[in-house]
N, CA, C and O atoms as a CHARMM CRD file, in Angstrom:
* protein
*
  348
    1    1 UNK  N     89.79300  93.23100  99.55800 PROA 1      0.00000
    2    1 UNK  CA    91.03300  93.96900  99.72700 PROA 1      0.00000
    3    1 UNK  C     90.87700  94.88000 100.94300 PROA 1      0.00000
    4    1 UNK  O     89.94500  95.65800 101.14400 PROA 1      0.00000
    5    2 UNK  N     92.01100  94.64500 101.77300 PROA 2      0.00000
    6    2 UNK  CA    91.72500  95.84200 102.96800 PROA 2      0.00000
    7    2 UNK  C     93.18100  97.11400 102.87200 PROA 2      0.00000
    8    2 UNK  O     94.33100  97.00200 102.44700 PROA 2      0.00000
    9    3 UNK  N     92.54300  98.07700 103.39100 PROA 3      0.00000
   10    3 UNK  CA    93.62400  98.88600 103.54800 PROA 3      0.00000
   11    3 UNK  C     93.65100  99.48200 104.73700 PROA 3      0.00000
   12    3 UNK  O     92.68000  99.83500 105.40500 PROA 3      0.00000
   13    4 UNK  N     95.39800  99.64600 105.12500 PROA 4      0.00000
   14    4 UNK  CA    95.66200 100.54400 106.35500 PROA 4      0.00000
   15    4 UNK  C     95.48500 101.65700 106.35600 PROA 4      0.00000
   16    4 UNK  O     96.50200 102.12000 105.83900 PROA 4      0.00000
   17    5 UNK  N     94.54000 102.81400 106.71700 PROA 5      0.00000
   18    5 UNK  CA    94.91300 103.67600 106.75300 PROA 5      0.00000
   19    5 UNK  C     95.79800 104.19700 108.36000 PROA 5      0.00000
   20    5 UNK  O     95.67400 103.73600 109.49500 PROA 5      0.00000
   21    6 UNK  N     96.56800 105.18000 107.90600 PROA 6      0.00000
   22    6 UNK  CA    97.54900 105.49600 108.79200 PROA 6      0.00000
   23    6 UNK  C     96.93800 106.19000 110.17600 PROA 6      0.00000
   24    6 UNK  O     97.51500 106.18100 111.26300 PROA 6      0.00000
   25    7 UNK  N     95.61100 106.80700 109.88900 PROA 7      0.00000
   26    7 UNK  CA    94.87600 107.33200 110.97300 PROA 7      0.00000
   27    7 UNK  C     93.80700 106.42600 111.62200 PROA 7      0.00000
   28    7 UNK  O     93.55900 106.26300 112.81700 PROA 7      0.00000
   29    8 UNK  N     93.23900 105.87800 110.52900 PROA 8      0.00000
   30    8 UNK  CA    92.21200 104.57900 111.31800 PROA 8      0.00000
   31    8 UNK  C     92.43800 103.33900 111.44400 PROA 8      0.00000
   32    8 UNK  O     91.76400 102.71400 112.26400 PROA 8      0.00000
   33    9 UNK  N     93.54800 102.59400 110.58200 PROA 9      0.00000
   34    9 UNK  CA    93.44400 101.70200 110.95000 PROA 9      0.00000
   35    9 UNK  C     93.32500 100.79300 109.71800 PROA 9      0.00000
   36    9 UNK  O     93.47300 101.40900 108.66200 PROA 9      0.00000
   37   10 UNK  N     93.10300  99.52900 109.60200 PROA 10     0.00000
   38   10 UNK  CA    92.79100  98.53700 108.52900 PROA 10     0.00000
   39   10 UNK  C     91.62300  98.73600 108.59400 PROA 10     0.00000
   40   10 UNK  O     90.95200  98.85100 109.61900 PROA 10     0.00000
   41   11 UNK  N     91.27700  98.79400 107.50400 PROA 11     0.00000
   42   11 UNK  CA    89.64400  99.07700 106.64200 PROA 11     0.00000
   43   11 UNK  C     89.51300  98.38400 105.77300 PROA 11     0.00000
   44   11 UNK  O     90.55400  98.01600 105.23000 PROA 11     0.00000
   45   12 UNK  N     88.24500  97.89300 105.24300 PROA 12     0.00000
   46   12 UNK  CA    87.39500  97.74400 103.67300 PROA 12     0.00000
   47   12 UNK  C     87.47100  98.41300 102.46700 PROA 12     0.00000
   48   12 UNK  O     86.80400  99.43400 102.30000 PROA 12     0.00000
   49   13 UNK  N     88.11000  98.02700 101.70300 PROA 13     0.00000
   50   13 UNK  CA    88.41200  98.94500 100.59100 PROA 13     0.00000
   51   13 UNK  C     86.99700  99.85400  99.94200 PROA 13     0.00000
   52   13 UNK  O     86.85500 100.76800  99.13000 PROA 13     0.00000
   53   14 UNK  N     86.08600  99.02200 100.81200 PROA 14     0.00000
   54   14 UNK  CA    84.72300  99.85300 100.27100 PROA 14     0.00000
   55   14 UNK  C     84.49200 101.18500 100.73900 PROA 14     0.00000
   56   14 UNK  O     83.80200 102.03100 100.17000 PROA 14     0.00000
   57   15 UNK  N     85.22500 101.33700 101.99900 PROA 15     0.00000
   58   15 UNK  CA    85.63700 102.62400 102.52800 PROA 15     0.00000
   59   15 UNK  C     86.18300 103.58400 101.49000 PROA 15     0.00000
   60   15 UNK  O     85.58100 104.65400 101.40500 PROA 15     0.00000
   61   16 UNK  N     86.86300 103.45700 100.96000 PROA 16     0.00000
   62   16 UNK  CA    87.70900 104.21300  99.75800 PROA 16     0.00000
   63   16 UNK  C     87.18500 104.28000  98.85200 PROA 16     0.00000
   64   16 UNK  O     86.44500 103.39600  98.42000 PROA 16     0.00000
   65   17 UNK  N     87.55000 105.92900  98.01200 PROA 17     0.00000
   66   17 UNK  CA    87.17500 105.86500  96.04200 PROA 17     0.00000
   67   17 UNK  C     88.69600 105.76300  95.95400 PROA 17     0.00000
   68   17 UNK  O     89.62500 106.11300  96.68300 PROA 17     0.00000
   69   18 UNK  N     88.56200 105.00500  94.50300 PROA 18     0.00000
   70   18 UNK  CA    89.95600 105.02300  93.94400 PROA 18     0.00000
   71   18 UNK  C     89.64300 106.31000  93.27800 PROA 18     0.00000
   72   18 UNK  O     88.56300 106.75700  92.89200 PROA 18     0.00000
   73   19 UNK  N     91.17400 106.93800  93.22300 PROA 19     0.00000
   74   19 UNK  CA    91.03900 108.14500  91.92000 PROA 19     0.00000
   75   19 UNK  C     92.04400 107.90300  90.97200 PROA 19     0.00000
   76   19 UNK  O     92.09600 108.89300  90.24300 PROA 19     0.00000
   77   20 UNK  N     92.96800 106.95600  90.59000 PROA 20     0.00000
   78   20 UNK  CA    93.68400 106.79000  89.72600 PROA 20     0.00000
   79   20 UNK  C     95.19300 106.93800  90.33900 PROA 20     0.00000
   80   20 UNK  O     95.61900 106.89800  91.49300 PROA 20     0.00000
   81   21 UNK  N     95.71500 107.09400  89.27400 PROA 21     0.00000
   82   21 UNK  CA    97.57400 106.49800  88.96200 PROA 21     0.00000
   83   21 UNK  C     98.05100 107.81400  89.84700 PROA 21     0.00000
   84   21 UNK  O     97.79900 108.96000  89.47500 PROA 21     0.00000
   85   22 UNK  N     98.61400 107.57500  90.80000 PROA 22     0.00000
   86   22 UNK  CA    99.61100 108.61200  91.22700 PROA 22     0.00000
   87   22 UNK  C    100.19500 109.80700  90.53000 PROA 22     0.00000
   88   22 UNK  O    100.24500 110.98000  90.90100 PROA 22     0.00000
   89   23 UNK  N    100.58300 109.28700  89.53900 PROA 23     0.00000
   90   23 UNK  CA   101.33400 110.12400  88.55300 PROA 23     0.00000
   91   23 UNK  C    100.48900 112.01900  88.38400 PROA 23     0.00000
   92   23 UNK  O    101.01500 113.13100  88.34200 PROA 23     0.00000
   93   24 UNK  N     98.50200 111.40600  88.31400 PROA 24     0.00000
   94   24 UNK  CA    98.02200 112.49200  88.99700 PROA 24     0.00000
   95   24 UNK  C     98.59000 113.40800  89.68400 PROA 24     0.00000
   96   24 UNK  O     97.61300 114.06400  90.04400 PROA 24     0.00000
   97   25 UNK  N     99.43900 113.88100  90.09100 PROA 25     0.00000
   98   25 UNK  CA    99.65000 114.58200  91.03300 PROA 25     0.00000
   99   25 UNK  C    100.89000 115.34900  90.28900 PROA 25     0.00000
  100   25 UNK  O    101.39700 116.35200  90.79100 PROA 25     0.00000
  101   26 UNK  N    101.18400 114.97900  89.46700 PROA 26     0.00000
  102   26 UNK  CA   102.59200 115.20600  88.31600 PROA 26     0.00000
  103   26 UNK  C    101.71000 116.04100  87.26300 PROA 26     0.00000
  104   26 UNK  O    102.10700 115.75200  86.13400 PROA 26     0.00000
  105   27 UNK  N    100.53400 117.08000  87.21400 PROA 27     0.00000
  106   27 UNK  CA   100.05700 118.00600  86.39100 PROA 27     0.00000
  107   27 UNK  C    100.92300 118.33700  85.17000 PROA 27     0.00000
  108   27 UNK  O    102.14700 118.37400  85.28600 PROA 27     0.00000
  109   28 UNK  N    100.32500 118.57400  84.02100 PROA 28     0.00000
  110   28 UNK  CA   101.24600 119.70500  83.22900 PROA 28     0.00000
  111   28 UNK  C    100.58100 120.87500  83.85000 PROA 28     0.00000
  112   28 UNK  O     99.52000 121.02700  84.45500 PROA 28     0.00000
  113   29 UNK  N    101.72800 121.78800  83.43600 PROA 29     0.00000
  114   29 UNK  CA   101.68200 123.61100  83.95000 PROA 29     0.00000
  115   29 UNK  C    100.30800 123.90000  83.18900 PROA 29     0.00000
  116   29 UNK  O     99.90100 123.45200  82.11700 PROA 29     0.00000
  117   30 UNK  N     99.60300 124.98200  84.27900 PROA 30     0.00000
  118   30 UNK  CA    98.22400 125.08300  83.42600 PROA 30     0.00000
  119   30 UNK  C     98.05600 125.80900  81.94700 PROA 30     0.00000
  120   30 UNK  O     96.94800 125.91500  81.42200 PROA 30     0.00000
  121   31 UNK  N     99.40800 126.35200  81.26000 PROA 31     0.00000
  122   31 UNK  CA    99.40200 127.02900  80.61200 PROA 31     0.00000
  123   31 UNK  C    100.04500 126.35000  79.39300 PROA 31     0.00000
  124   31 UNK  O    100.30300 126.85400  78.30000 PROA 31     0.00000
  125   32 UNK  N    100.28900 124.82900  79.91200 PROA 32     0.00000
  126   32 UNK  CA   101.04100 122.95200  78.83400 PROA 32     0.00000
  127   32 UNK  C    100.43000 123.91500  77.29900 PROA 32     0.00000
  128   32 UNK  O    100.07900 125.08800  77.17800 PROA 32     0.00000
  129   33 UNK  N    100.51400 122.88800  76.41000 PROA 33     0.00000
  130   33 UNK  CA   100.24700 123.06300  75.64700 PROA 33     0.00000
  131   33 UNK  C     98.55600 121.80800  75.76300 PROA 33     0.00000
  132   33 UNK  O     98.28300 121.08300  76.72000 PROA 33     0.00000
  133   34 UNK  N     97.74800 121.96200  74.46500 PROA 34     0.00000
  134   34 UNK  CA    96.64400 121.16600  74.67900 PROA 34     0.00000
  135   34 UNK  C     96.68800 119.67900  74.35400 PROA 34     0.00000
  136   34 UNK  O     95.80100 118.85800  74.58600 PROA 34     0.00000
  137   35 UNK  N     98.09900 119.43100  73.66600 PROA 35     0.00000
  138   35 UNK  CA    98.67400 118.48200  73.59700 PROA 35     0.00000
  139   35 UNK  C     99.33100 117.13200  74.77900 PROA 35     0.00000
  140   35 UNK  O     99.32800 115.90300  74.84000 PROA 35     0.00000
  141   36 UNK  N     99.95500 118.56300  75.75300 PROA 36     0.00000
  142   36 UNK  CA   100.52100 117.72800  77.07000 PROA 36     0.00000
  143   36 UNK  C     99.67700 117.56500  78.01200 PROA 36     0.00000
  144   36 UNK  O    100.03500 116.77700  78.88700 PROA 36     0.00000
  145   37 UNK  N     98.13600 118.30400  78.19000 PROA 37     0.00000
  146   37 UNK  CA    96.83000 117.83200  78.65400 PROA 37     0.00000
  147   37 UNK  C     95.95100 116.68300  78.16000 PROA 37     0.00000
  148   37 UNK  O     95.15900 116.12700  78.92100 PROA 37     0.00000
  149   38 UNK  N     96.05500 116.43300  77.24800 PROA 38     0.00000
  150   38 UNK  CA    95.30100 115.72200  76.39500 PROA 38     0.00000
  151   38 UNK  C     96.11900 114.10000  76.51200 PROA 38     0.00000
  152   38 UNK  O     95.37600 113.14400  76.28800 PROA 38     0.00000
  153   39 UNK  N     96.98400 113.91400  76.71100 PROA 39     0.00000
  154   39 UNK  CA    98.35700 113.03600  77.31400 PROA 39     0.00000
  155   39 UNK  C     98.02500 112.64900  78.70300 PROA 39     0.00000
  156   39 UNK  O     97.73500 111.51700  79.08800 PROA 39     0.00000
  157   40 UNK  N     98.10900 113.80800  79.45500 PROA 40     0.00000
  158   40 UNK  CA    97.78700 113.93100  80.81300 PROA 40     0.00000
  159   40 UNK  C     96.77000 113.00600  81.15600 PROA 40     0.00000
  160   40 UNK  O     96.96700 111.96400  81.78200 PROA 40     0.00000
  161   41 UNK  N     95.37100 113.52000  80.61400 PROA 41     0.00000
  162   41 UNK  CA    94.23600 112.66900  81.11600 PROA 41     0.00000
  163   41 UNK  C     93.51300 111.37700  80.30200 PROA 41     0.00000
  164   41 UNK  O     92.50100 110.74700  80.60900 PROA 41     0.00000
  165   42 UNK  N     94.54700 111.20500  78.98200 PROA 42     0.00000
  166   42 UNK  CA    93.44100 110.08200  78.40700 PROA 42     0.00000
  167   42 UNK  C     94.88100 108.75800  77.90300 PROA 42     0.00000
  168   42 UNK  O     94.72300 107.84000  77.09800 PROA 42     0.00000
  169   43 UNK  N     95.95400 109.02300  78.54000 PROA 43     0.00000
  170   43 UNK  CA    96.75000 107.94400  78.11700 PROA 43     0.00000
  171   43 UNK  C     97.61300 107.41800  79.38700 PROA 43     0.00000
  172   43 UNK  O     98.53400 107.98100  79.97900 PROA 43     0.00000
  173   44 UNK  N     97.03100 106.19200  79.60200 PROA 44     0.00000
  174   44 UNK  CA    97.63800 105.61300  80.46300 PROA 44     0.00000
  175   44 UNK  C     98.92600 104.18900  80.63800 PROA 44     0.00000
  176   44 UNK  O     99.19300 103.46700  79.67800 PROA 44     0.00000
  177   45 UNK  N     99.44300 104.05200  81.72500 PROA 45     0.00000
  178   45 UNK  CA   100.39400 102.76600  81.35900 PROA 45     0.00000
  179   45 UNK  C     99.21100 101.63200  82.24200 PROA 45     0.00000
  180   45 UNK  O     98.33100 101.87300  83.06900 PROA 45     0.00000
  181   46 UNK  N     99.69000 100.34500  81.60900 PROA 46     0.00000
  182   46 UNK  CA    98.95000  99.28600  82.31800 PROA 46     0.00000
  183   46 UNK  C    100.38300  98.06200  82.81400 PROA 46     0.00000
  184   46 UNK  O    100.61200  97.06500  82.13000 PROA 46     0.00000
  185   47 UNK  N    101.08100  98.35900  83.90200 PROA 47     0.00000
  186   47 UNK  CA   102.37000  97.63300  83.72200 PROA 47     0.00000
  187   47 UNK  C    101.80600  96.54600  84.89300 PROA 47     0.00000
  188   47 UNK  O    100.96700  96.83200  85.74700 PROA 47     0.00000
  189   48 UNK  N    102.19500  95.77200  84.79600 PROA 48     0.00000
  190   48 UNK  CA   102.87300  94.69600  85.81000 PROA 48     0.00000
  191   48 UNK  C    103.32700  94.92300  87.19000 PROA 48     0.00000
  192   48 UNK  O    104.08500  95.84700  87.48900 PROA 48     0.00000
  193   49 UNK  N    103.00000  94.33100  87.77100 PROA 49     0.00000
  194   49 UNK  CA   104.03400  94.91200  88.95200 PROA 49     0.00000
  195   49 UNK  C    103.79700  95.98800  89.71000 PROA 49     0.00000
  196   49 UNK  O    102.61400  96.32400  89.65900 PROA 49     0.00000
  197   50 UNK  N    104.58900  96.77800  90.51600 PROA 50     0.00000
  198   50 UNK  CA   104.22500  97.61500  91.56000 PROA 50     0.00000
  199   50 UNK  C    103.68500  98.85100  90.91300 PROA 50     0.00000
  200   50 UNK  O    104.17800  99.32400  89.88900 PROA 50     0.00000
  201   51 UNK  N    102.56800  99.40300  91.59600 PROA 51     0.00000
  202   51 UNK  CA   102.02000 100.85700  91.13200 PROA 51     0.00000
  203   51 UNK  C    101.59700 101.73800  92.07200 PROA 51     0.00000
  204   51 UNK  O    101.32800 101.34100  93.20500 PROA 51     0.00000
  205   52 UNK  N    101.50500 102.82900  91.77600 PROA 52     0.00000
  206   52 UNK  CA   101.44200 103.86700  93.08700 PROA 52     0.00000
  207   52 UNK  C    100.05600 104.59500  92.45500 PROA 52     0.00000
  208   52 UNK  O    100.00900 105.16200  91.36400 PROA 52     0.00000
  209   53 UNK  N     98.57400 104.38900  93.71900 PROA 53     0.00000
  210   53 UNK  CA    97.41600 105.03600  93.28200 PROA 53     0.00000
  211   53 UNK  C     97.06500 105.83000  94.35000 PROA 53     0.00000
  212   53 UNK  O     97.54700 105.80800  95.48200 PROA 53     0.00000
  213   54 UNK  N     96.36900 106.39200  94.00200 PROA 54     0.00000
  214   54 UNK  CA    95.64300 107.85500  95.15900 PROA 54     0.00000
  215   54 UNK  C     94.34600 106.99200  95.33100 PROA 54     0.00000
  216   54 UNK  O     93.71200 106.49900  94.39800 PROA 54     0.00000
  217   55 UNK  N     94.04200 106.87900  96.68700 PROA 55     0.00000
  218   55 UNK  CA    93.03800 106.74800  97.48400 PROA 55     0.00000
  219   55 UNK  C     92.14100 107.30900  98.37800 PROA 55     0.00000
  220   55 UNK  O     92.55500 107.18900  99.53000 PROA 55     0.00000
  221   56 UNK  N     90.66600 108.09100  98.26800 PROA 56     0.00000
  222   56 UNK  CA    90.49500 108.75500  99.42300 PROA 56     0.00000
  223   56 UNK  C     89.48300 108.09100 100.54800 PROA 56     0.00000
  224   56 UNK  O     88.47200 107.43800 100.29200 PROA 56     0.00000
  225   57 UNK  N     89.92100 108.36600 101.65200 PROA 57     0.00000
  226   57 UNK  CA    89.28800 107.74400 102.76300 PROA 57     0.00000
  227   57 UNK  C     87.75200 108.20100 103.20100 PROA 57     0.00000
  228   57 UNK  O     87.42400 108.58400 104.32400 PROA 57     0.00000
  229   58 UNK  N     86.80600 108.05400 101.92600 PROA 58     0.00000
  230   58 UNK  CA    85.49700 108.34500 102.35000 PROA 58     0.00000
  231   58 UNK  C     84.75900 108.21500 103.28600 PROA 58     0.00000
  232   58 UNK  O     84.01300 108.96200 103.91900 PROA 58     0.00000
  233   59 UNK  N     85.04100 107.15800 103.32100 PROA 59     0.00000
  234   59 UNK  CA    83.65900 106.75400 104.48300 PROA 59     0.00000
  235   59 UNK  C     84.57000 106.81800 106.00000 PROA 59     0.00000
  236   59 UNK  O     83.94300 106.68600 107.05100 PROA 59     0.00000
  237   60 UNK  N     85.71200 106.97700 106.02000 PROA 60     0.00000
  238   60 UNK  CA    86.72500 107.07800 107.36100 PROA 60     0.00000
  239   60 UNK  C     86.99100 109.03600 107.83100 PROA 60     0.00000
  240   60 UNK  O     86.35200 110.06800 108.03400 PROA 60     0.00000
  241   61 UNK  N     88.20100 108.56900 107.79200 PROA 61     0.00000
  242   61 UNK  CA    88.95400 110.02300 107.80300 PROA 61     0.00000
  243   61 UNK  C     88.55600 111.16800 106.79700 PROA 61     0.00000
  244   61 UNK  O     88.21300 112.26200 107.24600 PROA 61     0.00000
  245   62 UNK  N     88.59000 110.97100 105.67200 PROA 62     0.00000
  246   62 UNK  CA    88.35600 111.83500 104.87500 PROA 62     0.00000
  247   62 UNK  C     89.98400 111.90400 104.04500 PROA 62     0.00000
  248   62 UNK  O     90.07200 112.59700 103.03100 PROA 62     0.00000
  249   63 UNK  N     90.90400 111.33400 104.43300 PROA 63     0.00000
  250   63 UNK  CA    92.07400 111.38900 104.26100 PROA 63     0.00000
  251   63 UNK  C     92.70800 111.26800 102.32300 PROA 63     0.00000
  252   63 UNK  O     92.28500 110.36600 101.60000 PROA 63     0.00000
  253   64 UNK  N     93.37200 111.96400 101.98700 PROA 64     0.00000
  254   64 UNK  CA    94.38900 111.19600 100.48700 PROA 64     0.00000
  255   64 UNK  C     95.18500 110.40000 100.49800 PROA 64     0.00000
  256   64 UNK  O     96.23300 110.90500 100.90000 PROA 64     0.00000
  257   65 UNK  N     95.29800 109.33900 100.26500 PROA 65     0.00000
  258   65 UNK  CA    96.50100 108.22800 100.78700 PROA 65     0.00000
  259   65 UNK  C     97.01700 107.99600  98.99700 PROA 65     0.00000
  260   65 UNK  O     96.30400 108.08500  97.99700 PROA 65     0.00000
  261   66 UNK  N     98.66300 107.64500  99.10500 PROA 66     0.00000
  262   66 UNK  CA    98.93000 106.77800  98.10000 PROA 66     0.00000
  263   66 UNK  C     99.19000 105.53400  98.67200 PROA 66     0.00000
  264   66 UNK  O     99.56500 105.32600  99.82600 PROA 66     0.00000
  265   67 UNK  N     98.91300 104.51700  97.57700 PROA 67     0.00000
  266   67 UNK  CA    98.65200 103.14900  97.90700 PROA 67     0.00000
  267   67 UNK  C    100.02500 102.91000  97.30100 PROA 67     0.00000
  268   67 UNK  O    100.47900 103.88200  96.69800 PROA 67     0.00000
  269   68 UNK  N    100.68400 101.95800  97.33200 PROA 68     0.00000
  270   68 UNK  CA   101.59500 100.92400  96.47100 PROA 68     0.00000
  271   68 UNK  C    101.51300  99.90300  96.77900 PROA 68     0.00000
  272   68 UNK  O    101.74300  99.42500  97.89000 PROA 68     0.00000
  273   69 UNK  N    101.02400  99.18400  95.43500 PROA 69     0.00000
  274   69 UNK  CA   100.25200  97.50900  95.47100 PROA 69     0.00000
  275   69 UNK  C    100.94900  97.42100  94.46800 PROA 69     0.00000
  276   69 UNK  O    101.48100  98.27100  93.75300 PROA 69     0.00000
  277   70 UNK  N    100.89700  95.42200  94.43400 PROA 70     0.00000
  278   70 UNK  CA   101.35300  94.50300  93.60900 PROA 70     0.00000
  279   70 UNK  C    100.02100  94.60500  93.06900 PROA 70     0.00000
  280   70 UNK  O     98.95800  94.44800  93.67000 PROA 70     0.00000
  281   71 UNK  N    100.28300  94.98800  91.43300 PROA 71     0.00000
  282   71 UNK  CA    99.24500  94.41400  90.54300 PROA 71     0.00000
  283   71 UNK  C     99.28300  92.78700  90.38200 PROA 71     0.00000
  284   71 UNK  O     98.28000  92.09500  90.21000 PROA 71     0.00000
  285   72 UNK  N    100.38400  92.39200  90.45300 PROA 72     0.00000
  286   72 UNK  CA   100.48400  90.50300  90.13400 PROA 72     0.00000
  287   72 UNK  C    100.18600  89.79100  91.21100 PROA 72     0.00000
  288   72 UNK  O     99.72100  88.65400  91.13700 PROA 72     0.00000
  289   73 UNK  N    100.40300  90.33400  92.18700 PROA 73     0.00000
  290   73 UNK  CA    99.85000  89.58000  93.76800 PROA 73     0.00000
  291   73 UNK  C     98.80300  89.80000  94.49900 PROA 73     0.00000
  292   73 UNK  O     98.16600  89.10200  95.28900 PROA 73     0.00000
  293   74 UNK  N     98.66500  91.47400  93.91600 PROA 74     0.00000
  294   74 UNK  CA    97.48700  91.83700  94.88700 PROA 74     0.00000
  295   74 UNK  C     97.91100  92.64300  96.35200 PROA 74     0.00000
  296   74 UNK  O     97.13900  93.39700  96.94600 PROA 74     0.00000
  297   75 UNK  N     99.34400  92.30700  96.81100 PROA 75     0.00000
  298   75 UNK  CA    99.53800  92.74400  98.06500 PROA 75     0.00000
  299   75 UNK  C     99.74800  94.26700  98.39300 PROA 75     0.00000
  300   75 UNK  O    100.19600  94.92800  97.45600 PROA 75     0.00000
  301   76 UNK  N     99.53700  94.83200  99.39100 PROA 76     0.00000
  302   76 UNK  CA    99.54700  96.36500  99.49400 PROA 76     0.00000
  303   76 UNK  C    100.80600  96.34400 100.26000 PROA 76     0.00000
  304   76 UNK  O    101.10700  95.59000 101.18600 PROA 76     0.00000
  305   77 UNK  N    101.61300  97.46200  99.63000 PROA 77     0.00000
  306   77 UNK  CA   103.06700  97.29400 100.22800 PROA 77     0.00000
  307   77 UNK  C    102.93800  98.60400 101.17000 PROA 77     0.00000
  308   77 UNK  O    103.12700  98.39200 102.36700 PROA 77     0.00000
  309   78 UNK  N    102.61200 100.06000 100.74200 PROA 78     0.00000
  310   78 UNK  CA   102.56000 100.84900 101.37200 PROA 78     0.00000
  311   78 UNK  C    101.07000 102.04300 101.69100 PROA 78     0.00000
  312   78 UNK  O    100.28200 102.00700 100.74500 PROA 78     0.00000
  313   79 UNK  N    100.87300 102.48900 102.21600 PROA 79     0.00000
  314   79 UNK  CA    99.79500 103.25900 102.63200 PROA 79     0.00000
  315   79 UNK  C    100.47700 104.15100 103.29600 PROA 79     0.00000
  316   79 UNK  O    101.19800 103.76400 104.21600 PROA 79     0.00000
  317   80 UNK  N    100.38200 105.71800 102.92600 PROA 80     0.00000
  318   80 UNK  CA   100.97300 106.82200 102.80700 PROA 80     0.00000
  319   80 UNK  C    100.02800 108.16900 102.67500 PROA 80     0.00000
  320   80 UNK  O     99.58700 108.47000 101.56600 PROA 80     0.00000
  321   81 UNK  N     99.71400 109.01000 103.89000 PROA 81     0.00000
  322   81 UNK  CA    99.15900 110.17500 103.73300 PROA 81     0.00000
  323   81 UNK  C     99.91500 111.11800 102.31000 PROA 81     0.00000
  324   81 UNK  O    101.08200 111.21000 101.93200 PROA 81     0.00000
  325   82 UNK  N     98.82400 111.62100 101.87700 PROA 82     0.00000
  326   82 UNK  CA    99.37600 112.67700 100.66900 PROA 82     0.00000
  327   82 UNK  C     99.19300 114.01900 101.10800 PROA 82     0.00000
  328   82 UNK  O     98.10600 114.50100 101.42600 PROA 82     0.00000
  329   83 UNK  N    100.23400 114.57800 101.11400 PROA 83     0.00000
  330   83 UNK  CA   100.44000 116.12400 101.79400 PROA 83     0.00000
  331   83 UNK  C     99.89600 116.81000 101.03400 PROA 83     0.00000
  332   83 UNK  O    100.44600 116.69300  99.93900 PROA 83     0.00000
  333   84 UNK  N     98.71300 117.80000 100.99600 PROA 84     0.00000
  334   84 UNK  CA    97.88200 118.87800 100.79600 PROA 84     0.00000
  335   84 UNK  C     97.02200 118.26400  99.56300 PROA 84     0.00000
  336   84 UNK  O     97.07000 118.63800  98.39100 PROA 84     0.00000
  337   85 UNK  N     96.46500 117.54400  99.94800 PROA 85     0.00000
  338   85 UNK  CA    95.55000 116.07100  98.92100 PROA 85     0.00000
  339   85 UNK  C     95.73400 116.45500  97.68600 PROA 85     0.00000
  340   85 UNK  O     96.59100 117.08000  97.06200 PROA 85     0.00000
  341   86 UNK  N     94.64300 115.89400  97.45400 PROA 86     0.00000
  342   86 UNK  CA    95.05400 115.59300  95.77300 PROA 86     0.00000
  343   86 UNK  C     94.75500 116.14400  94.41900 PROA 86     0.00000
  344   86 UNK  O     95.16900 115.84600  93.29800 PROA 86     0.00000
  345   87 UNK  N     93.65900 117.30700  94.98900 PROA 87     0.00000
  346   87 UNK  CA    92.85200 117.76900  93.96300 PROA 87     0.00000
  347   87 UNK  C     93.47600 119.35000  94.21000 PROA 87     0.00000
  348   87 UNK  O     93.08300 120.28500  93.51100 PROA 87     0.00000
């Protein structure tokens, strides 16, 4: 699998850690209940079809990218800097 990044270029996905589902970035308030945390980090969707993941550009830029790939094809539709990363 290769990816564009927007600053370097097409790369090796070995370049990259995955960090998971986009949705990451959609926190509960730190003050949620322990319920809407507990949601947060241990229940996930597994759908079909297009998904949006956070990528960071380790071994490159150093960059946060979201990805949007075909889970059924495999193809990478978009590669997208993430404004003030991810953590």
């Amino acid at each position: 699998m290769r990816l564009t990044c927007p600053l370097c270029g097409p790369r090796d996905r070995r370049e990259f850690y995955y960090y998971g589902a986009a949705e990451y970035l959609n926190r509960p308030a730190p003050d949620a209940a322990p319920e809407a945390w507990d949601d947060h980090l241990h229940n996930r969707d597994n759908p079909a079809g297009l998904v949006q993941d956070l990528w960071y550009h380790e071994q490159g830029c150093c960059s946060w990218l979201k990805v949007t790939r075909n889970t059924v094809t495999h193809e990478i539709v978009t590669v997208e800097p993430v404004a003030g990363g991810a953590a």
